[in-house]
Every structure is written in C-alpha cells, then in structure tokens.
C-alpha positions in Angstrom: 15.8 79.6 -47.5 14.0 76.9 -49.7 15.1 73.6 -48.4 17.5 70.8 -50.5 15.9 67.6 -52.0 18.4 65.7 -50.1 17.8 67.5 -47.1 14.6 66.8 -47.0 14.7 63.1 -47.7 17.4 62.9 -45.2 15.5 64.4 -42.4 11.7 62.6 -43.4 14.0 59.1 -42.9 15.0 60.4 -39.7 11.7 61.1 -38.6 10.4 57.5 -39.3 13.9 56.1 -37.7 12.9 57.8 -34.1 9.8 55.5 -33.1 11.8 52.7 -33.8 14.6 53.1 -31.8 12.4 54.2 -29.1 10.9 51.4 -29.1 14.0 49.5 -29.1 15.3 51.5 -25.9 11.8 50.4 -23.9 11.8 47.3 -24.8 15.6 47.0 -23.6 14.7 48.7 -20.6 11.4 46.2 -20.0 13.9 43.1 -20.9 16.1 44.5 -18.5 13.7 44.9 -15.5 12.4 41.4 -16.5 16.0 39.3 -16.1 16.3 41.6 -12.9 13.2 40.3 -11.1 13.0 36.4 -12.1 16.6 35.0 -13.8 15.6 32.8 -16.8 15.9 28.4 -16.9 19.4 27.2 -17.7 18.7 25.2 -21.1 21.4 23.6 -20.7 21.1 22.3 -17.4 17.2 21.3 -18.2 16.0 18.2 -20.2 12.1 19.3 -20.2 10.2 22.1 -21.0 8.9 22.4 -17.4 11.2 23.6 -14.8 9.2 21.9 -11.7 11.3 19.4 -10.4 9.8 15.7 -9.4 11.1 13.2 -7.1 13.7 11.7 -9.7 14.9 15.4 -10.2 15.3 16.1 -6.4 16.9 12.8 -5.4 19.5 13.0 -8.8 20.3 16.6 -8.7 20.9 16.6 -4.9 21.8 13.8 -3.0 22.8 15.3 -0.2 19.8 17.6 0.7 17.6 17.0 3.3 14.5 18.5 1.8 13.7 15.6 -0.4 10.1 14.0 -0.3 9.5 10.7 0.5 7.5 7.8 -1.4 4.1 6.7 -0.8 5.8 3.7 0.8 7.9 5.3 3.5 11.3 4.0 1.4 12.8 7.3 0.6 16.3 5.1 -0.2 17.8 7.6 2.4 20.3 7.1 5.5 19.4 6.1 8.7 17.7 9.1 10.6 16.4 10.6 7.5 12.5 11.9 7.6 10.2 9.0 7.1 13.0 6.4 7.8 12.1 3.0 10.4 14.5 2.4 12.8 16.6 -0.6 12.3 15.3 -3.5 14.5 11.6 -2.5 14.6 8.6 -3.5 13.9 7.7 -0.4 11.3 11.0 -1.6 10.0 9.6 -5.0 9.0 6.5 -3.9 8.3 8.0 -1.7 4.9 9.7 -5.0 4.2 6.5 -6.5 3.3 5.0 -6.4 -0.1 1.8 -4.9 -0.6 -0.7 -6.3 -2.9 -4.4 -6.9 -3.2 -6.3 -10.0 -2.1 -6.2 -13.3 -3.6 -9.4 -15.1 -3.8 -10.4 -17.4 -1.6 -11.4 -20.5 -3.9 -9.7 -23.6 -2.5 -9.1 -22.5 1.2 -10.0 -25.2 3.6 -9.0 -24.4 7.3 -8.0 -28.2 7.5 -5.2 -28.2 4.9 -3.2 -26.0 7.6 -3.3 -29.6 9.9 -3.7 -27.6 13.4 -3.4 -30.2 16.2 -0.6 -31.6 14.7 2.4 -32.5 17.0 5.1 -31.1 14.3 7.5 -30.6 16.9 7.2 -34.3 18.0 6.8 -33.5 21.8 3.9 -36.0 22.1 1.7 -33.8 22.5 -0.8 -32.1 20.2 -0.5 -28.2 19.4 -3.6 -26.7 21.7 -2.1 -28.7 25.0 1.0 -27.1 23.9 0.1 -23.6 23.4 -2.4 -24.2 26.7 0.8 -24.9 29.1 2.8 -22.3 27.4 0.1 -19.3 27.6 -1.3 -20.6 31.3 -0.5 -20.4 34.3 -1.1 -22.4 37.8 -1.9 -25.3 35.1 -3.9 -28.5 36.2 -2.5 -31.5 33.7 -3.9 -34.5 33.0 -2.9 -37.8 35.0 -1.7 -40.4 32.0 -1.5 -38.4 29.5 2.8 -38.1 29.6 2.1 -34.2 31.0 0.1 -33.1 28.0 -3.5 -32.6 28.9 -4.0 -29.4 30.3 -7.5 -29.9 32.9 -7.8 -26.3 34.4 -5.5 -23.1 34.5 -5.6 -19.1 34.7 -5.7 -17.5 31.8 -4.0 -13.9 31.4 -5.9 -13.1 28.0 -4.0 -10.3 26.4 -6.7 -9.6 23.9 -8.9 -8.7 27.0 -6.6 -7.5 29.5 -8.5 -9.5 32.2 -8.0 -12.8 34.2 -9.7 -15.8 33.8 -10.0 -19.6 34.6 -9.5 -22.2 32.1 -11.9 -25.5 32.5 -11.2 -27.9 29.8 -14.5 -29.3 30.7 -16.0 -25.6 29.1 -15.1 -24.2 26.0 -14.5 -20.3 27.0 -10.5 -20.3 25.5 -9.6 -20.8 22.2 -6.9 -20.5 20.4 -6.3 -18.0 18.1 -4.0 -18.1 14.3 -2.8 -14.3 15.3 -2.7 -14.6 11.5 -6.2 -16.3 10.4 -5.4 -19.2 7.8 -7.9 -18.2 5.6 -6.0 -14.5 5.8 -2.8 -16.2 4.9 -4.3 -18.1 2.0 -5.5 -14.8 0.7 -2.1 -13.6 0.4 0.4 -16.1 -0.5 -0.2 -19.3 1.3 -2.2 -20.5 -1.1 1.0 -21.6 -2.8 2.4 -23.3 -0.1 3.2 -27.0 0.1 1.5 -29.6 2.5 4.5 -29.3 4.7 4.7 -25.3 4.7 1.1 -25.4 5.6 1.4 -27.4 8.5 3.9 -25.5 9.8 2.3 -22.7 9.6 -1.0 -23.5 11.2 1.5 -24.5 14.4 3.5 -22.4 14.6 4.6 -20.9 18.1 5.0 -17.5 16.6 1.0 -17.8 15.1 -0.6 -19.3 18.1 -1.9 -17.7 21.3 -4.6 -18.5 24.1 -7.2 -16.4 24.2 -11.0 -15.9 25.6 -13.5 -17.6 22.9 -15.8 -14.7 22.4 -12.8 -12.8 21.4 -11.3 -15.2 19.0 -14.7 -15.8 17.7 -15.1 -11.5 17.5 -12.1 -11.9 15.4 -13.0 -14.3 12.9 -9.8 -14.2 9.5 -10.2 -10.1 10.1 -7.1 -8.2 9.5 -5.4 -5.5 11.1 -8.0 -3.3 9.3 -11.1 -4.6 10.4 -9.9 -6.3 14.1 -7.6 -5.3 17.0 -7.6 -6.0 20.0 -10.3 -4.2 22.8 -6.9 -3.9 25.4 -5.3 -0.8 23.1 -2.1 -1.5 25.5 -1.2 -4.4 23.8 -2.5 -3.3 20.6 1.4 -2.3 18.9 2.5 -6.2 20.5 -0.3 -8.1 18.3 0.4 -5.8 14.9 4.3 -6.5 15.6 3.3 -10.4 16.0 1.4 -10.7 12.7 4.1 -8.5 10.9 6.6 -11.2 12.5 4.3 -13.8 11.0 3.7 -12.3 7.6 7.4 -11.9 7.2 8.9 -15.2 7.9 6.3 -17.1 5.9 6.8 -14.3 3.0 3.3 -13.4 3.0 2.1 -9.8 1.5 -0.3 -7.4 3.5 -3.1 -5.6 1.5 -3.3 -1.6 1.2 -5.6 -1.0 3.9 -3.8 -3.3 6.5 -0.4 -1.8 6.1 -2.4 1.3 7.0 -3.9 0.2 9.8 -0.9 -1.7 10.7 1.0 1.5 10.7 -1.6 3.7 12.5 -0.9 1.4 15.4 2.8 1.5 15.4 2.9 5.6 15.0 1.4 4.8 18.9 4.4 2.7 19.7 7.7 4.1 21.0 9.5 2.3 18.5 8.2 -0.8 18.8 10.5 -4.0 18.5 9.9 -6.5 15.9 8.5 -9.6 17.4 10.9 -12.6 17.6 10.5 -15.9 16.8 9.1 -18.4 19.6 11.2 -21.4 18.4 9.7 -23.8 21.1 7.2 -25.5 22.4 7.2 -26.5 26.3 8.2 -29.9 27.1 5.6 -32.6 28.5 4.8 -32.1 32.2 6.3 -28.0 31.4 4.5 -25.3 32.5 3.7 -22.9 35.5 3.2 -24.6 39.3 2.7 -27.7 37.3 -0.2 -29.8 39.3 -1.7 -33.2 38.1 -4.8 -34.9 38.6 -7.4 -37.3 37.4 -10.2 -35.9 35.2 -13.3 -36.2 36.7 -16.5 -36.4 34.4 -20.1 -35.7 35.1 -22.3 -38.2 35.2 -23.6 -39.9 32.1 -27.2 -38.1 30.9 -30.5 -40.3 30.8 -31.8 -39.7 27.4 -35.4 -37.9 27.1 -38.0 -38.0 24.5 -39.0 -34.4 25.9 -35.2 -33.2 25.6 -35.7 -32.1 28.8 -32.3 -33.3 30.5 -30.6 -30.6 28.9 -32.0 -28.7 32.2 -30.0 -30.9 34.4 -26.4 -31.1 35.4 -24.0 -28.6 36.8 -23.2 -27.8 33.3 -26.2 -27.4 31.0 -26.6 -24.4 28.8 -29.2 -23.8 26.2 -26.3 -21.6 24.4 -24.5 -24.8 23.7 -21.5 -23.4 24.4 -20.7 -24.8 27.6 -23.7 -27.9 27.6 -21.3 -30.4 26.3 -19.5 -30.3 29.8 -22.9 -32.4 31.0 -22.8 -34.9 27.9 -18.4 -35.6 28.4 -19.1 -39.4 28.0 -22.1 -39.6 26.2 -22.4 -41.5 22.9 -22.4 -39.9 19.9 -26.0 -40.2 19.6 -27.0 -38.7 23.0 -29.2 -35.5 22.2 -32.0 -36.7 20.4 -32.7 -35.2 17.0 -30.4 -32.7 17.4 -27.8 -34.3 17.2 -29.4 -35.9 14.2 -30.7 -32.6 12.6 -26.6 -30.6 12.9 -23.6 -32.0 10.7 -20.6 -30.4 10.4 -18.3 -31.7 7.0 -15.3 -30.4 8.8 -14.2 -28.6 11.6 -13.9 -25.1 9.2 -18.2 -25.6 8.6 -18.3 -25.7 12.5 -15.7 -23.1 13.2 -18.2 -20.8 10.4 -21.1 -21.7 12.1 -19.6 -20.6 15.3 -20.6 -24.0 16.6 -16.5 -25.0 17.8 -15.4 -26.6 19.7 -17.8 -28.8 19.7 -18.3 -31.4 22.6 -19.4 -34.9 22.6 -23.1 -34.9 23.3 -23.4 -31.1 21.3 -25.6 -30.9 18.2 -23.1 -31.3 15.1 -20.7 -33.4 17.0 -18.9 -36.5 15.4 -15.7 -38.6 15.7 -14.7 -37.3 12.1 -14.0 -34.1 13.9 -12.4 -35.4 16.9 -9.1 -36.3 16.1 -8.0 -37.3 19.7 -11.0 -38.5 20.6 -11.5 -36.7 23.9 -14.6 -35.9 23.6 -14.1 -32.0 22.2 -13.5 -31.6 18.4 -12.4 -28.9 16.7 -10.6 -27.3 19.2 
C-alpha cells in the first residue's frame, strides 16, 4: 500500500529527531555521573575563579580550625598552644617580637661613641672593674682604690666552660659587648643619642667577662657567624642578646633570627633573660681580699731590644710583655713603640693589638683613660 506524503514526511522528521535526543540522554547520563564523582564550586560562596584557598581564605573562612598554616614568621595570630606558637615568658617569645630587617651600613661607627669605661652608674668605679667583681670570684682588689681595682681572681668563662685565673698584670680576660657595638650600630643604634649610646656600651645586661682569645674569636659576629664553643650555654647567650636587642629596640637581620632560632629549638623553653639592673658596690664581690699591687721592676732600655727576653713576664706575642714594662715611660721599647700608633682604642681593638699595656708597641696616654698603665681595656 503506497505510502501518504504526510506520512512520509512525518516519519523522515522522526528519523533525524532520534540522534538528537540520543545524544541528549548520554549527555544527561555523562552530566549525571560527572556531579556524582566531584560536586561543582559554590559561585556564590567564591570571589575568584580559582577555588584553592590561601592563608587569608583559611584564617577568614575558619577561625576555629586547627589546620591553618602558619607565616614565615612564626605569628600565626592564633591562641596560646596553637602550632608554631612561643610560649609566653620565653626567649623564642621575644625573639618574634623583634623586627627583622637587613643591615645598615657601617659609615660613621666609631667603638668610642659607645663611652665603655664610663662609671654611668656613679659607683666610683669604671665599668671593667665593675663587670670584673661581678663575673669573678675569690677576687684580689686593689689597696686605695675605694674597692674598685680588681688585681687577680678566677674566672668561670662561660664561653669556654673552663676555669681560669685572672692577673690584671696579663691581658688573658676581656670583656665582651654580648651585643658587639658595631653590631648594634648596624641595626638601629646608629640613631641613638650620646646618652643612649653610653648606656648601651655599659650596660650590665651587654657586658660579660670572658677569656680574650674568645672575645677576640668573636669579633661584632652575630648569632649567625659566632656562638659560643661550650654548646651548654649556647640557648643562655642567644636569650641574652635577644634580651639586649629588645630593650634597646634594635632589629636582627634574616640570617640571625635563623640562627638565633636554631638554638632555642635546643632549649626546653628557654626563659627570656632579665635585666641585670646593678652593678656591685665598691669593695663587693666574692671572698673579697685586698692588697697592694706589686709591679716588676722597671726595664733597662737596649739598643739591641734585647730586654724584651728578660723579666718573669716577656712575650714576643705581645700579649702578655706589657706585664714586664707596668711603669715604664711611654717611650720604653725602642722604635717600636715609635713605628705602632693606634688613633683610638677601635684601630687597636681591629688590629687585635688591645689591651694594650704601657711599654707595648702602639701604646699612648690618649688611650688610657685611667691611666694605669693598660688602655683599651
């Protein structure tokens, strides 16, 4: 039976009409499938185009979740006890207190505008006798001198770990800025007033007895290029210069709050270091002893500069040779003496040449404020 025009038409539409709305049905059933396995973004909820949350995202969308990562800087702005958090009180505490910042430059530093010696605390005596009866014990002072002078002690260094004696005749302790001045100028002191400056350089906190070689080792080095050899007191000295930067507002530089940190992640929480407000008094100190200073006898000068052989004294290092030259003039020596000058006491400190001792090459009475015969001490 011959098929209808409209039949025909009818069923050729339908024919075109199927793949389509098969297609339609597997691409329904692939949508379907799709939503099933990974739900889409809320638009809504989402400001970006890319769903991957940052820090801002974490810490404003969820406040209370524990998960959230912390800053570069340890300060996550979470409670007490969160991940990353310093306990209140220590040292690591203080330490993100700090600002971090590079180094200053140098240009204008001069050791001397720090006025170590001083007697800020108006005791009577100057700031090395003063950190000398403080740091020593079994001390030897000075007769006349009002119980200032310290002659002979032991020394516990805590940069060493090891016992030794003290002979003010020698020049084997120093004492060390646990901050170096030209450290602090580099990051903030160079701002600081006269008055701030003095302070600084003698200041109890800043100030510690200590074996020469050591303090010499040490140089302005930070925490990042100097600690001390004894590791167990290692967490103590970082928490000191902490103490120090923080209460003179100075800034530590990338690589020593690093450093700094790598120590205290030793420590069992490590306190931060208080402030030592005060100096002993005259005459203070451990099994306080007093006696009169004996000096060696006075040199006969030689054309040959061979004297420097005699004497209990004498070294050819220099380092302990002024002991034999204690009341010598200042032009004792020879040409040595002649041939060494020292502007200040920061040339001789550089040249490794302090303290230097009446009689020494590079001594003079512009660097001997006290005029005991040892400058730049």
């Amino acid at each position: 039976m011959p098929t209808s025009p409209k039949r025909a038409l009818n069923r050729a539409a339908t024919s075109r009409l199927l793949p389509a709305l098969a297609a339609v049905v597997a691409l329904g059933l692939l949508t379907g499938c799709a939503e099933a396995a990974e739900p889409t973004v809320d638009t809504a909820a989402s400001s970006t185009a890319d769903p991957t949350p940052t820090q801002d995202t974490w810490q404003s969308s969820d406040e209370t979740s524990t998960s959230a990562p912390t800053d570069t800087n340890g300060e996550d702005g979470g409670d007490e006890g969160q991940a990353g958090a310093a306990n209140p009180g220590t040292a690591s505490a203080m330490l993100d207190e700090l600002a971090v910042k590079g180094r200053a430059p140098k240009t204008g530093y001069d050791g001397d505008l720090f006025k170590w010696r001083s007697d800020t605390d108006h005791n009577g005596c100057d700031t090395r006798n003063d950190v000398l009866r403080r740091d020593l014990t079994d001390i030897t002072l000075k007769a006349g001198t009002r119980g200032c002078v310290v002659l002979a002690g032991t020394l516990d260094d805590p940069y060493a770990g090891e016992t030794s004696d003290f002979d003010r005749s020698a020049n084997a302790v120093d004492i060390d800025h646990v901050v170096a001045r030209s450290n602090a100028w580099q990051t903030g002191a160079a701002k600081f007033d006269e008055e701030t400056l003095k302070e600084f350089g003698n200041d109890p906190l800043n100030l510690l007895a200590v074996s020469s070689s050591l303090n010499r080792q040490k140089g302005d080095g930070d925490a990042a290029t100097w600690l001390p050899p004894h590791r167990s007191y290692r967490c103590e000295y970082v928490a000191r210069q902490i103490a120090v930067k923080h209460k003179y507002e100075l800034w530590v530089v990338p690589p020593e709050k690093s450093a700094m940190q790598r120590v205290l992640d030793t420590c069992d929480d490590q306190p931060a270091f208080t402030d030592d407000a005060d100096w002993p008094g005259p005459g203070d100190g451990d099994n306080v002893t007093t006696k009169e200073e004996t000096r060696p006898a006075k040199q006969k000068s030689s054309s040959s500069g061979s004297s420097s052989s005699s004497g209990s004294g004498s070294s050819s290092s220099g380092s302990s040779g002024g002991s034999s030259g204690g009341s010598a003039t200042g032009s004792s020596g020879g040409s040595s003496n002649s041939s060494t000058y020292f502007e200040n006491c920061t040339a001789a400190r550089e040249a490794g040449a302090a303290p230097v001792h009446r009689g020494d090459p590079g001594y003079g009475s512009h660097l001997d404020r006290d005029g005991d015969g040892v400058a730049c001490e």
